[in-house]
C-alpha positions in Angstrom: -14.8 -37.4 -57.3 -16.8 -38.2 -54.3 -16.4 -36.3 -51.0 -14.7 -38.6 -48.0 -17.6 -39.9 -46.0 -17.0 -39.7 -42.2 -19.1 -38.9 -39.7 -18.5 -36.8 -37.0 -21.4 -37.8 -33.9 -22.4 -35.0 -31.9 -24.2 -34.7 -28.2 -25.4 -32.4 -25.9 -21.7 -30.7 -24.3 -20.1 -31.9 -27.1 -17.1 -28.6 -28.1 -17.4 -28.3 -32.4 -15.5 -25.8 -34.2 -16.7 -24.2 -37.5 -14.4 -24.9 -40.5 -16.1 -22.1 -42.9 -17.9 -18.8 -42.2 -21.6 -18.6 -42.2 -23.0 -15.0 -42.1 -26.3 -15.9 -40.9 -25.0 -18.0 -37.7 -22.4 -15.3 -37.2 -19.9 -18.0 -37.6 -16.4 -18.1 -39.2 -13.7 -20.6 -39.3 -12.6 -21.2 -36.2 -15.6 -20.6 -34.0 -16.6 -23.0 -31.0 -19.8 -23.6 -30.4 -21.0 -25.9 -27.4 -23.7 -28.4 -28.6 -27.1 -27.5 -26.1 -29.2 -30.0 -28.0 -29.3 -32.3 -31.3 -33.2 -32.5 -32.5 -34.4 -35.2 -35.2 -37.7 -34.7 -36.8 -39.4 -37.8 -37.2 -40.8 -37.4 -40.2 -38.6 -35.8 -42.5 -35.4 -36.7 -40.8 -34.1 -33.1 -40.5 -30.9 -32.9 -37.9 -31.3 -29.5 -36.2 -28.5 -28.7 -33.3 -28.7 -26.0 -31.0 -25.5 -24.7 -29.7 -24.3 -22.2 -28.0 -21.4 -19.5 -29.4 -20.4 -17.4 -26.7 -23.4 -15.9 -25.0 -25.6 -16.2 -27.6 -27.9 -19.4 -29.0 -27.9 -20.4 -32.5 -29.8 -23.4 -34.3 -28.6 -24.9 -37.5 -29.0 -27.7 -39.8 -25.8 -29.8 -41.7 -26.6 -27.8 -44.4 -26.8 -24.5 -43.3 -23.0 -25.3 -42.7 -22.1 -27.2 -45.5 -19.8 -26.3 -48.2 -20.1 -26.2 -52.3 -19.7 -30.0 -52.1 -22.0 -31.1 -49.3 -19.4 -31.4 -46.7 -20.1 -30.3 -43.5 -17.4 -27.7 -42.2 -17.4 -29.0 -38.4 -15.0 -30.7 -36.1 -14.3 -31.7 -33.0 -13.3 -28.9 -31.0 -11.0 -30.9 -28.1 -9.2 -32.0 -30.9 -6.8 -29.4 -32.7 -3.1 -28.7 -34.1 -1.1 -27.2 -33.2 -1.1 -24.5 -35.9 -5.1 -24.3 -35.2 -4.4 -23.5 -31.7 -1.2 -20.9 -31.8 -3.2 -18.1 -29.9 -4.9 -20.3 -28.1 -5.1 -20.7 -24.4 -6.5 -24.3 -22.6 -6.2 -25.1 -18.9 -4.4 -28.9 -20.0 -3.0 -30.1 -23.4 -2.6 -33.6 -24.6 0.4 -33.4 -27.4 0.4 -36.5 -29.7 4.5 -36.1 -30.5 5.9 -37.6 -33.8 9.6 -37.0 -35.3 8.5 -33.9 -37.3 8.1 -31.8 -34.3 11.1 -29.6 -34.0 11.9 -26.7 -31.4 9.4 -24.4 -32.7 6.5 -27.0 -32.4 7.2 -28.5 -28.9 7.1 -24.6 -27.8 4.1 -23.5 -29.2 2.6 -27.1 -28.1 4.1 -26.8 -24.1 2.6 -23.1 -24.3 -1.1 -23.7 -24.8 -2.1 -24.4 -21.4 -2.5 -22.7 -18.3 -1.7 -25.7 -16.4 -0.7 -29.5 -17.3 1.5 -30.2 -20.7 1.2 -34.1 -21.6 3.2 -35.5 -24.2 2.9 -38.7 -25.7 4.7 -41.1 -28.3 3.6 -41.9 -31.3 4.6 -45.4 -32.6 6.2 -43.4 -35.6 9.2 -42.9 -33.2 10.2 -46.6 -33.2 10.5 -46.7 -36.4 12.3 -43.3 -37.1 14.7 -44.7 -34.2 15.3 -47.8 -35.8 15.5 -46.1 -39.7 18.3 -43.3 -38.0 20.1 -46.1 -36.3 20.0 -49.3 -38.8 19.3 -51.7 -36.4 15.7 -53.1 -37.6 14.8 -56.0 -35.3 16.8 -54.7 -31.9 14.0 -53.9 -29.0 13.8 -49.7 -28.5 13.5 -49.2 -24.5 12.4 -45.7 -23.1 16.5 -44.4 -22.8 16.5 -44.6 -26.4 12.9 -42.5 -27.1 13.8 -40.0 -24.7 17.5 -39.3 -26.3 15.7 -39.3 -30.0 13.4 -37.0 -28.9 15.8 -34.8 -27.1 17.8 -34.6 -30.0 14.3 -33.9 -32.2 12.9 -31.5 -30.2 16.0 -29.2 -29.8 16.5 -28.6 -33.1 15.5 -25.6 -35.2 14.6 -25.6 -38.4 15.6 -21.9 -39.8 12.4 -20.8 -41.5 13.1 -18.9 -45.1 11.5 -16.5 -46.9 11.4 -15.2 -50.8 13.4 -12.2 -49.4 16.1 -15.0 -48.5 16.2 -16.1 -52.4 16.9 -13.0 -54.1 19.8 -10.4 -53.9 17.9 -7.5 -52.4 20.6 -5.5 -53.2 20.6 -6.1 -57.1 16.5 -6.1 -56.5 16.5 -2.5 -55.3 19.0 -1.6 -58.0 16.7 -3.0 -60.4 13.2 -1.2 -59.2 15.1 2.2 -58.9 16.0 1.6 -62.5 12.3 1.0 -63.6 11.6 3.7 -61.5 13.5 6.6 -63.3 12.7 5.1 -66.3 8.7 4.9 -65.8 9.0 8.6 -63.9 10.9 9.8 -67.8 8.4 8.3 -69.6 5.8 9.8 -67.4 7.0 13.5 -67.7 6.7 13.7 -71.3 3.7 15.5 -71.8 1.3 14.6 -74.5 
């Protein structure tokens, strides 16, 4: 199976963020680094980028932060979801909205920046409008998004556990049992 070519172009001031950790750039997943400089060698063809993490200046090569495969474990670091940036704190954020966003998500989304919170539409909404209401060819107006997407982003979506599954009762009954039973075992001496 061949790895999915794309190619992610990089420039001086470009924001990257490291997808895997590399002990010898002091790098883990997760780590911005601000491109300072991109270097070719003419000959050999050899990328080598310069970028600063933090305070301090590392160099590397694709390849110093490529994976097993050959991939290189870098993206764009303006660019993030929003489970990627819960902890996170940016002075404006750009939300891309579809109609799997629920309560949780337009929260954590709304509470990454210090200042500005832009949301936009994704087409996806038209369609989910249309699908929910069963009218395929009528024109959707901006009323219409707005009450979908009030109705979309209010609700919550109870999240479940294995705890939730079992009867913890009947499980605690259960261990104790095995408990007692392994402690009896135990306690006969050999």
């Amino acid at each position: 199976m061949k790895p999915n070519p794309h190619t992610l172009a990089v420039a001086a001031g470009d924001t990257l963020v490291a997808l895997r950790r590399v002990d010898q750039l002091g790098v883990v997943n997760g780590t911005q680094l601000t491109v300072e400089r991109v270097k070719v060698a003419r000959l050999t063809k050899t990328v080598t980028v310069t970028a600063r993490r933090g305070n301090d200046i590392i160099q590397f090569t694709p390849e110093d932060i490529s994976d097993g495969k050959g991939r290189v474990r870098l993206t764009n670091g303006l660019v993030s979801t929003i489970f990627r940036s819960q902890g996170a704190t940016v002075d404006q954020a750009f939300v891309l909205l579809n109609d799997k966003f629920d309560r949780h998500d337009s929260y954590v989304s709304a509470s990454r920046a210090r200042g500005d919170t832009r949301y936009f539409c994704s087409k996806s909404i038209d369609a989910s409008i249309r699908a929910s209401s069963g009218e395929f060819h009528s024109p959707i107006d901006d009323v219409q998004r707005l009450d979908y997407l009030a109705k979309r982003l209010s609700r919550e979506r109870v999240k479940t556990t294995t705890l939730d599954l079992i009867d913890v009762a009947e499980f605690a009954k259960a261990h104790l049992k095995r408990e007692r039973d392994r402690r009896k075992e135990l306690s006969h001496g050999l």
